[in-house]
C-alpha positions in Angstrom: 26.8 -10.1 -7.9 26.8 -10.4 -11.6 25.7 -13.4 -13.0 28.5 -14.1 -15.5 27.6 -15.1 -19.5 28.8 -18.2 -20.7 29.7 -18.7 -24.4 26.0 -20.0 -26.2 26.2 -22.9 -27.8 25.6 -23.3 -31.4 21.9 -23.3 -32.7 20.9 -22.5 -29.2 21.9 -18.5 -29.6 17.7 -17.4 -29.5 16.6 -15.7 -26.5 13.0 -17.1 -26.0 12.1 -13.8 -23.7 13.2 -11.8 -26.3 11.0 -13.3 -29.1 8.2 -13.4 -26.8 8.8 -9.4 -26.3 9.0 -8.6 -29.9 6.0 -10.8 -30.5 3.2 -9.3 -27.4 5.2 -5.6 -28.9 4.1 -6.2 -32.3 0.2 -6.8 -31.1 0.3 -3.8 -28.6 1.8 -1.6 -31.3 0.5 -2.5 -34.7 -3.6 -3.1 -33.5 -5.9 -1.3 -34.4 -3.5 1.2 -35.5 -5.6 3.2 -37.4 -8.8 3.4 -35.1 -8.2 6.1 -34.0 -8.1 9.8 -36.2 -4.5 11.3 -36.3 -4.3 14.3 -33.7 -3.3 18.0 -34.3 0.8 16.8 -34.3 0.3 13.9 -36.3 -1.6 15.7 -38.8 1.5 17.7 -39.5 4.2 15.8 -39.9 0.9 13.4 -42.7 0.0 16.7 -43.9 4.0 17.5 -44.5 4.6 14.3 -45.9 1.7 14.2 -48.4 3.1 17.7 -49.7 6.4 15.7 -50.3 5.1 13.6 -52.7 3.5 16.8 -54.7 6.8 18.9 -54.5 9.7 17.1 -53.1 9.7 19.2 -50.1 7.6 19.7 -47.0 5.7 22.5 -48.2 3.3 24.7 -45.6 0.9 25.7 -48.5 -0.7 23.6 -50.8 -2.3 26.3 -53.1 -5.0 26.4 -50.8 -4.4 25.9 -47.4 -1.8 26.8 -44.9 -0.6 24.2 -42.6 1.2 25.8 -39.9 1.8 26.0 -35.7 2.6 29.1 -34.6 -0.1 31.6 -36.8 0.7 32.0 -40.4 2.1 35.8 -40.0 4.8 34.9 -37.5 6.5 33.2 -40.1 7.9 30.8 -37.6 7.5 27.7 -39.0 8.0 28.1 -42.6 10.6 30.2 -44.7 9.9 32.6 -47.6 9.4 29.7 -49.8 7.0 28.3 -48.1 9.2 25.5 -47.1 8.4 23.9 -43.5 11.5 24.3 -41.1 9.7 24.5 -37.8 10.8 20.9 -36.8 13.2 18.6 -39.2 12.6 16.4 -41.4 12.6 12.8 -41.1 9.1 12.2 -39.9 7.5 13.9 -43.0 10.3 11.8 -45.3 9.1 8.5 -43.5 5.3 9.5 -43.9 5.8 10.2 -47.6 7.5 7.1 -48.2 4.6 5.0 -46.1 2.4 7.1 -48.9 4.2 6.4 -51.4 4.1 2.4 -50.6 0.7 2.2 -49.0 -1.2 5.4 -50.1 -2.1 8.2 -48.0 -4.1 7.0 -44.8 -4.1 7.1 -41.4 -2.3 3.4 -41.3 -0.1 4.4 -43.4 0.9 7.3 -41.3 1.9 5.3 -38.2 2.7 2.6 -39.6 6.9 2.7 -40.2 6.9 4.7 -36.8 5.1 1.9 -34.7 7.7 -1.1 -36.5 10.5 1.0 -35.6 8.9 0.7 -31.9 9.1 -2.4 -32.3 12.7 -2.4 -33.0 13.4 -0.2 -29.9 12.0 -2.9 -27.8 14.9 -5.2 -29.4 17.0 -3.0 -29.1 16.8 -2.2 -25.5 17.7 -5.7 -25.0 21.0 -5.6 -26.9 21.6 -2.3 -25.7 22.0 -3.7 -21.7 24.0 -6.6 -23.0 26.2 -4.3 -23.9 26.5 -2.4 -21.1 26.3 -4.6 -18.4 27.0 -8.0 -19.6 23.8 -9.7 -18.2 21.7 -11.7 -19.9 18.8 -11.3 -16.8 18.8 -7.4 -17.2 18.0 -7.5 -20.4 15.7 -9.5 -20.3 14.4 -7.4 -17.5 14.6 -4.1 -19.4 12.7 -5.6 -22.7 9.8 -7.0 -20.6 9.5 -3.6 -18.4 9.7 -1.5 -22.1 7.4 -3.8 -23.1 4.6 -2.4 -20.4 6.1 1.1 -20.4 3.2 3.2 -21.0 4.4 6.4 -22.3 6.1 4.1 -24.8 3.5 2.6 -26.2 1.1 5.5 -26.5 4.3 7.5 -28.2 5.0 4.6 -30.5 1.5 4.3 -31.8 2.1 7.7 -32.8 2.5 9.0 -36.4 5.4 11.4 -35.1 9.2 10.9 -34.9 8.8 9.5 -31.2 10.4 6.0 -31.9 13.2 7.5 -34.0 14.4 9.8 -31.3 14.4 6.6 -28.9 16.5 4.3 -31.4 18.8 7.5 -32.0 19.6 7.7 -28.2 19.5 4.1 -27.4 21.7 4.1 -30.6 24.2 6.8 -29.4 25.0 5.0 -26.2 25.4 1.8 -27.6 27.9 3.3 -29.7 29.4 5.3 -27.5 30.4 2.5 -25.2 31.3 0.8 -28.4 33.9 3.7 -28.8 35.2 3.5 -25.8 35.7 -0.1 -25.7 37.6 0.4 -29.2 34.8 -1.3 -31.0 34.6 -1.6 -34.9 32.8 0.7 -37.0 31.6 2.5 -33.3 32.9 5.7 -34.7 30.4 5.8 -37.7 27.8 3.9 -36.0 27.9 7.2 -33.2 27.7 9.7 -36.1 24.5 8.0 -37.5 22.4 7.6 -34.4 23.3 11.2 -33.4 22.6 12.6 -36.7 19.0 10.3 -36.5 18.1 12.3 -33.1 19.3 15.5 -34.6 17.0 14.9 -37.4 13.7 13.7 -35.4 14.0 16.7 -32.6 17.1 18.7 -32.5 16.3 20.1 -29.1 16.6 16.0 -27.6 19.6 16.1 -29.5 21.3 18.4 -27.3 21.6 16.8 -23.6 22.1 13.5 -25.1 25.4 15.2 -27.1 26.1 17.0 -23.6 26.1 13.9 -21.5 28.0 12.1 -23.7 30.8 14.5 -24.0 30.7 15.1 -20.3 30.8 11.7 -19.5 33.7 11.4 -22.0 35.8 13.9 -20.1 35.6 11.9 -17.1 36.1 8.6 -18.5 37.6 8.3 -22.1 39.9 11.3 -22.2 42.9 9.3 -21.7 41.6 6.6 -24.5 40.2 8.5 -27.2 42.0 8.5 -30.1 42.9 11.7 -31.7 41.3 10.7 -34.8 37.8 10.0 -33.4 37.9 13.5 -31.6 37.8 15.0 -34.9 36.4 12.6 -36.6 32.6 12.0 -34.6 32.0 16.2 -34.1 33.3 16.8 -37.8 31.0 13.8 -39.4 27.7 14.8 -36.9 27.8 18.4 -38.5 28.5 17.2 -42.3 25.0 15.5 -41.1 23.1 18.1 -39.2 24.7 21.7 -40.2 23.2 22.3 -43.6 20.0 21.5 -42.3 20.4 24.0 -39.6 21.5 26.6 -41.2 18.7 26.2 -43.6 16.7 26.5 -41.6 17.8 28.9 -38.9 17.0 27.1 -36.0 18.2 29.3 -33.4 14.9 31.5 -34.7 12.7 28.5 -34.6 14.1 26.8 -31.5 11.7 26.3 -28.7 11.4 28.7 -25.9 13.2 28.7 -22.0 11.6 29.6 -19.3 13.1 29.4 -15.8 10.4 30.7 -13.7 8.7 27.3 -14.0 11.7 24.8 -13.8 11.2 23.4 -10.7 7.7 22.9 -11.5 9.0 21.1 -14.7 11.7 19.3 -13.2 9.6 17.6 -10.3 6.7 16.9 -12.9 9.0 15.0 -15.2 10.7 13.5 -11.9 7.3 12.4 -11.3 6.5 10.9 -14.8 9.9 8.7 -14.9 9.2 7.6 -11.3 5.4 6.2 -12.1 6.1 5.0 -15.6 9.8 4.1 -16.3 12.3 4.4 -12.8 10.2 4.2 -9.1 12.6 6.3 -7.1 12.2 4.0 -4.4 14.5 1.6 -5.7 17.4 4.3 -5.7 16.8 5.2 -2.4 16.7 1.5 -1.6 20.3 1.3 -3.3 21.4 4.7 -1.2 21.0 2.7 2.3 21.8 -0.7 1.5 24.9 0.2 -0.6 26.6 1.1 2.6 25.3 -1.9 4.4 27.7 -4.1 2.0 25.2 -4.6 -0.7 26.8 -3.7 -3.6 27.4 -4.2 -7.6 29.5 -4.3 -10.5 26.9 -3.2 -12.5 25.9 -0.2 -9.6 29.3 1.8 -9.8 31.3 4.7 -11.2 33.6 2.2 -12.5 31.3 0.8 -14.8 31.2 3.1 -17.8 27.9 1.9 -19.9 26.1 2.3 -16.9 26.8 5.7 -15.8 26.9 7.3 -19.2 23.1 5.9 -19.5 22.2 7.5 -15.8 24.1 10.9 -17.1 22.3 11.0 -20.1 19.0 10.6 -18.5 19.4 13.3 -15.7 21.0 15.6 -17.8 18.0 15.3 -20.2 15.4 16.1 -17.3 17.2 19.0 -15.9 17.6 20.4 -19.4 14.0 19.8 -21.1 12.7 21.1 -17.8 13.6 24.6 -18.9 11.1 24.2 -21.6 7.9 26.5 -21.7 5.7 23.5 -22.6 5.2 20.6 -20.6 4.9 17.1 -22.5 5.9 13.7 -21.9 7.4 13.9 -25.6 10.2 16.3 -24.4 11.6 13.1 -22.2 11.0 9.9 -24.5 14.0 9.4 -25.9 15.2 9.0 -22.2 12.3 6.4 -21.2 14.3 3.5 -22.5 17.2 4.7 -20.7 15.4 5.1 -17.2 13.6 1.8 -17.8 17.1 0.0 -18.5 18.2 1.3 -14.8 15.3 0.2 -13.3 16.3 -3.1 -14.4 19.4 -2.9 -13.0 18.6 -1.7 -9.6 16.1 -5.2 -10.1 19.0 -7.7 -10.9 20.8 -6.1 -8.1 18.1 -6.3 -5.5 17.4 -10.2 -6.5 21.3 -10.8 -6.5 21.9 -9.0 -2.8 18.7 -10.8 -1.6 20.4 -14.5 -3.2 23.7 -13.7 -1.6 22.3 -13.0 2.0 19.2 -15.3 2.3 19.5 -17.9 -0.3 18.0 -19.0 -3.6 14.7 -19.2 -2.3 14.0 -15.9 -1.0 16.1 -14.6 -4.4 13.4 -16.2 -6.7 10.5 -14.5 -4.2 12.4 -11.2 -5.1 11.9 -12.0 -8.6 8.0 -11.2 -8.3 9.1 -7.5 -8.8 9.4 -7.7 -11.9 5.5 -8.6 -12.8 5.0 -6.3 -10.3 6.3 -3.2 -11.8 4.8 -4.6 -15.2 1.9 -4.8 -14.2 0.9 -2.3 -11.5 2.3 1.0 -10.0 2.8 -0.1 -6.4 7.0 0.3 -6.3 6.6 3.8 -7.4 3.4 4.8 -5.6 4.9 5.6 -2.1 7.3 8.8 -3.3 4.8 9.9 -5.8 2.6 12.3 -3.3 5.7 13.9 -2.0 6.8 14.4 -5.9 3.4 15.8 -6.5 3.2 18.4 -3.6 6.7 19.2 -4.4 5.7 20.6 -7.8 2.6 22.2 -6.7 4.0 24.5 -4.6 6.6 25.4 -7.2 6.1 28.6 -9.0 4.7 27.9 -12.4 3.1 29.7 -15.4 -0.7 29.9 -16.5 0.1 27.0 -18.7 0.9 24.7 -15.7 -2.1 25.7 -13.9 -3.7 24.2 -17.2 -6.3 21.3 -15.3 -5.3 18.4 -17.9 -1.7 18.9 -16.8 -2.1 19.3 -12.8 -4.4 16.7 -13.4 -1.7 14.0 -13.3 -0.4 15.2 -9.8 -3.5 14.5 -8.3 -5.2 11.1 -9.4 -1.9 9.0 -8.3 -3.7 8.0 -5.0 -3.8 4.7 -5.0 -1.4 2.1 -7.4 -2.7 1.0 -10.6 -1.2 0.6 -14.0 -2.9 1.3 -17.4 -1.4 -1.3 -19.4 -5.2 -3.5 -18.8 -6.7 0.2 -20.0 -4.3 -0.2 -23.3 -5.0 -3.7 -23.7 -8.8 -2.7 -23.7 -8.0 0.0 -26.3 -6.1 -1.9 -28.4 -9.4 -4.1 -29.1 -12.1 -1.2 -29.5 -13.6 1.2 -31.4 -13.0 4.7 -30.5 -14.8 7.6 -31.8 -12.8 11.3 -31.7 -14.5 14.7 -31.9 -12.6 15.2 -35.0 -13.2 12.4 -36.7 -16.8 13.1 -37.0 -16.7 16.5 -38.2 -14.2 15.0 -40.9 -16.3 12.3 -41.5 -19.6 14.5 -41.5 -17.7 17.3 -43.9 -16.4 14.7 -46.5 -19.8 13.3 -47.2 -21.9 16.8 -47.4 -18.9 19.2 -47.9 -17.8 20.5 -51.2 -14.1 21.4 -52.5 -14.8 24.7 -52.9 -16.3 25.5 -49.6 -15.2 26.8 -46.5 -15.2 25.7 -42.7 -13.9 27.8 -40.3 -12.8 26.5 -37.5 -11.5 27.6 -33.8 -9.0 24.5 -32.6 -8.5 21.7 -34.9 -7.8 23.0 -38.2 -4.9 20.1 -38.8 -6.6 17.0 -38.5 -9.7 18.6 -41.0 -6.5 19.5 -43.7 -6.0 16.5 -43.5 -8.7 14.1 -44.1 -10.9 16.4 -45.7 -10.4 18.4 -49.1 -12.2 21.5 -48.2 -10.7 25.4 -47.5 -9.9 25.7 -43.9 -9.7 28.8 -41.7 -9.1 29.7 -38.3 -7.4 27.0 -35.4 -3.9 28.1 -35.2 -3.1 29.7 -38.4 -4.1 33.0 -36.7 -6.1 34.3 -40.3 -9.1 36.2 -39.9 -12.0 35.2 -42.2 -14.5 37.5 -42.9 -17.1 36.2 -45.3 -19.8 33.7 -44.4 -18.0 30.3 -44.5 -20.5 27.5 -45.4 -18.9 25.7 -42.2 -18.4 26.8 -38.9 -16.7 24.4 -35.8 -16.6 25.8 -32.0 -15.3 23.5 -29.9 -15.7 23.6 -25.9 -13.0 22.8 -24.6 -10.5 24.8 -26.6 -10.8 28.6 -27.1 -8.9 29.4 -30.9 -6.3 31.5 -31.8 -8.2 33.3 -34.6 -11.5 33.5 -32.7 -13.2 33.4 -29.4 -16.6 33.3 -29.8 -17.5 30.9 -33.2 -20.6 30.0 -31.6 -21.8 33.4 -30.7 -20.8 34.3 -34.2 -22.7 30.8 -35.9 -25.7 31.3 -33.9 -26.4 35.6 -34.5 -25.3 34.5 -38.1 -28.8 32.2 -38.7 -26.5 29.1 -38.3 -27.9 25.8 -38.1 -26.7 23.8 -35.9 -25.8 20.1 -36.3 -25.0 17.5 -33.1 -23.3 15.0 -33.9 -23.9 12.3 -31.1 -21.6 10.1 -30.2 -18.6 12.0 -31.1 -17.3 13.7 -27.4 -16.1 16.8 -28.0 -13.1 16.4 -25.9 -10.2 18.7 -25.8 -8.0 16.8 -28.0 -8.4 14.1 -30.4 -6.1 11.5 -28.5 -2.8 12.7 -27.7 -0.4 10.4 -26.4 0.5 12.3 -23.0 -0.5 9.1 -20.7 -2.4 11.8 -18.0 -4.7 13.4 -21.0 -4.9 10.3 -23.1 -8.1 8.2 -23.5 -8.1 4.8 -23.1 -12.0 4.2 -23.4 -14.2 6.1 -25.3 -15.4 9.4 -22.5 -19.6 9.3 -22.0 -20.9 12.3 -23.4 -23.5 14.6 -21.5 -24.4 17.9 -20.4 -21.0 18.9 -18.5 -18.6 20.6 -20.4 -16.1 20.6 -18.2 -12.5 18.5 -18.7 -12.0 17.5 -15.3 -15.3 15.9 -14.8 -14.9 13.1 -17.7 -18.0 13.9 -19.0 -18.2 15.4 -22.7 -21.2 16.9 -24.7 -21.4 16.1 -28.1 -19.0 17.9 -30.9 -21.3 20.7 -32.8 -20.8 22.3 -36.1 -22.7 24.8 -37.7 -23.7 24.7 -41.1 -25.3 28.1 -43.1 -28.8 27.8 -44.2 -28.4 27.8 -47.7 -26.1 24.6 -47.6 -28.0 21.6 -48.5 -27.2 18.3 -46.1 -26.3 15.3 -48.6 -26.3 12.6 -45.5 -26.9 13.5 -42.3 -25.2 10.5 -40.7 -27.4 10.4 -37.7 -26.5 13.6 -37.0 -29.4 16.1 -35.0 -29.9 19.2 -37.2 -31.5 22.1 -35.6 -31.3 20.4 -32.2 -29.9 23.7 -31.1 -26.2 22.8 -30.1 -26.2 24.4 -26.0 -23.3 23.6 -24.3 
């Protein structure tokens, strides 16, 4: 049922879809970029990569401030030097180079990230060419990445997202390259695993376990003996130093099996709504034995199922993860999205063959369909939803912003139209106006202390800062202080209390919601519109009171920026 490829004649070698992909990628990715303030995670790999330029290294302490994740004495995220091993070190090379070239900014700190997106949408293309030959599901698989949520938010992101998507994308191009006795496949499957190593060594690992898996079922009897040495041997020359440097089974993340069925069904969820609707596979699973089935669809197509082995062996192993983030899984989106447009060209192929063209071209209309709305996917999500619930989970599960995103898939939607609108609007952070207020009345010398947040304000201000998660206690009278409501601090739990028995004066700054976080990318905490501000305090409600800071009387106010001093600062 596979349409076959004729040779492309001369001059005519352009796929039009394609451009048009890169084109409508390039405007969802690349506007208004920098509207938005970097969040906590961006802030460190900008903060990392500005220290690069001072030192040649990613340093955690500038002289005056520690940057750091897991509380300065813990020692978890930096060595005895000072020198940041918590995550590697790509994204803070890429940010200092975008500094270098552009100067240090919040463009320039998303920028090389969000044109390598770009590439990934290419590349997705080329990537089911190569696996399954078809022109029509590549085109299928750039147009559904295209309107892939979870990739857009990520790739707008001043983190090593898009580089751990071109690594695995990259890896199983390669690989099937390898298999097929390609040229230069060997080096070219060194690189891209050695690029996922470096942008998050834990996504590294199923991707290297499915593909040797895979490779012991299919390539055993074809692999060279010179490759077998040759891909392990050249991945550590490119990965070992680096973690031996720095000790990564000390810094490695967490596991926790208590909650992995929790996980599992939660990311099973995600991939379902945004990337694969499961329906499609259980469509295949009853129909397969009915006669309808493909070249494309089978164990004996080797692209295919090293993609599909990759991707399941990267949910069931991230799921053993304390944290929950959509981050963990997308490198894997592009593969999941790629299947799904398999299972499409299938579907419109087994429709053509047993009801004619005509009723093949109405079959088509899926593929707007799951680019534009949720509806495919929407009848298995409550099932995938209650399943997790009732799965044993830790406190951190419980969190509201994550169980959140079991419980508003009621009806389908799609937030590509909420992107669009965000793509073309001001948006105002809590963050951003305490930076804003603090670089036009705050001093070098002075100090703001601060409860959840401290990154972003290391950032784009040049003051002292305390508190957040560097876990230091501060016990003068700092000329700053930050609570925030929806976040209680490592360092401190009652700022406020503190500010306000203290004399504090407290400034409102209206119009900047003080919402939990600044804008992460996770698609079921992310804003696409700025959130009205009110009296709730509350993150399920959507409504958010204005962000207050505390300034100490004898601080003088060089512009209050519309800000309400004294207004008294209740939450």
């Amino acid at each position: 049922m596979t349409e076959a490829l004729e040779p492309e004649p001369r001059g005519r070698r352009i796929d039009w879809t394609l451009v048009l992909v890169l084109v409508a990628g390039a405007f969802l990715l690349l506007a208004n970029l920098d509207e938005t303030y970097l969040w906590t995670d961006e802030c460190e790999a900008a903060w990392l990569g500005r220290s690069i330029l001072d030192r040649g290294v990613p340093t955690a302490f500038d002289g005056r401030n520690y940057l750091t994740q897991w509380v300065v004495a813990k020692r978890e995220d930096f060595n005895d030097d000072l020198v940041w091993v918590l995550s590697p070190w790509l994204q803070q090379y890429v940010c200092a180079a975008s500094f270098a070239v552009l100067g240090v900014s919040t463009l320039a700190a998303r920028l090389p990230f969000a044109l390598i997106g770009i590439f990934d949408l290419a590349l997705i293309y080329f990537l089911a060419r190569r696996l399954t030959g078809d022109r029509r599901i590549a085109r299928t698989a750039s147009l559904l990445l295209l309107t892939c949520i979870p990739f857009l938010l990520h790739a707008r992101q001043g983190r090593y997202y898009t580089f751990a998507m071109l690594g695995t994308m990259w890896a199983v191009h390669a690989y099937t390259g390898l298999l097929d006795r390609k040229r230069w496949s060997t080096v070219q499957l060194v690189l891209a695993i050695s690029i996922l190593f470096h942008s998050n060594y834990g996504l590294c690992v199923p991707v290297v376990g499915g593909l040797v898996l895979h490779a012991l079922f299919y390539a055993w009897k074809r692999a060279r003996p010179w490759q077998v040495v040759a891909v392990p041997a050249g991945i550590a020359l490119l990965t070992l130093p680096w973690a031996l440097f720095a000790n990564i089974h000390r810094t490695a993340s967490r596991f926790d099996v208590e909650p992995y069925f929790y996980n599992l069904f939660h990311y099973v969820f995600a991939i379902n709504r945004w990337a694969l609707p499961l329906p499609f596979v259980l469509l295949f699973c009853v129909l397969r034995p009915l006669g309808w089935k493909s070249a494309q669809l089978s164990l004996g197509n080797r692209g295919v199922t090293a993609a599909a082995l990759v991707g399941v062996l990267g949910v069931a192993f991230v799921s053993t993860n304390t944290g929950l983030f959509t981050r963990y899984v997308i490198n894997l989106v592009p593969l999941f999205v790629m299947l799904c447009a398999v299972f499409v060209v299938w579907f419109a192929d087994g429709v053509r063959e047993r009801a004619g063209a005509g009723p093949a071209q109405l079959a088509w209309a899926v593929v707007p369909l799951l680019m534009f709305t949720t509806a495919v996917s929407w009848p298995v999500a409550p099932a995938l939803a209650a399943a997790a619930k009732a799965s044993p989970h830790r406190p951190y599960q419980d969190n509201p912003a994550v169980r959140r995103s079991l419980s508003e898939f009621v009806t389908p939607r799609h937030e590509i139209f909420d992107l669009l609108h965000e793509v073309t609007n001001p948006y105002d952070g809590p963050l951003e106006g305490v930076a804003r207020f603090l670089v036009a009345n705050g001093e070098r010398d002075q100090t703001v202390f601060i409860d959840y947040g401290d990154l972003p304000l290391l950032f784009y201000t040049d003051l002292k800062v305390r508190g957040g998660l560097q876990g230091i206690p501060y016990h003068g009278r700092p000329e700053w202080i930050v609570s925030r409501t929806n976040r209680v601090g490592i360092a401190v739990n009652s700022l406020r209390e503190l500010a306000l028995e203290e004399g504090y004066v407290p400034i409102v700054l209206d119009g900047y919601p003080d919402t939990r976080w600044e804008n992460r990318p996770d698609p079921f905490v992310h804003f696409y519109r700025q959130p009205p501000v009110g009296d709730v305090a509350k993150l399920t409600d959507g409504v958010y009171p204005s962000i207050v800071l505390f300034k100490r009387p004898d601080v003088a106010l060089v512009d209050r920026m519309g800000a309400r001093v004294g207004a008294g600062g209740k939450r």
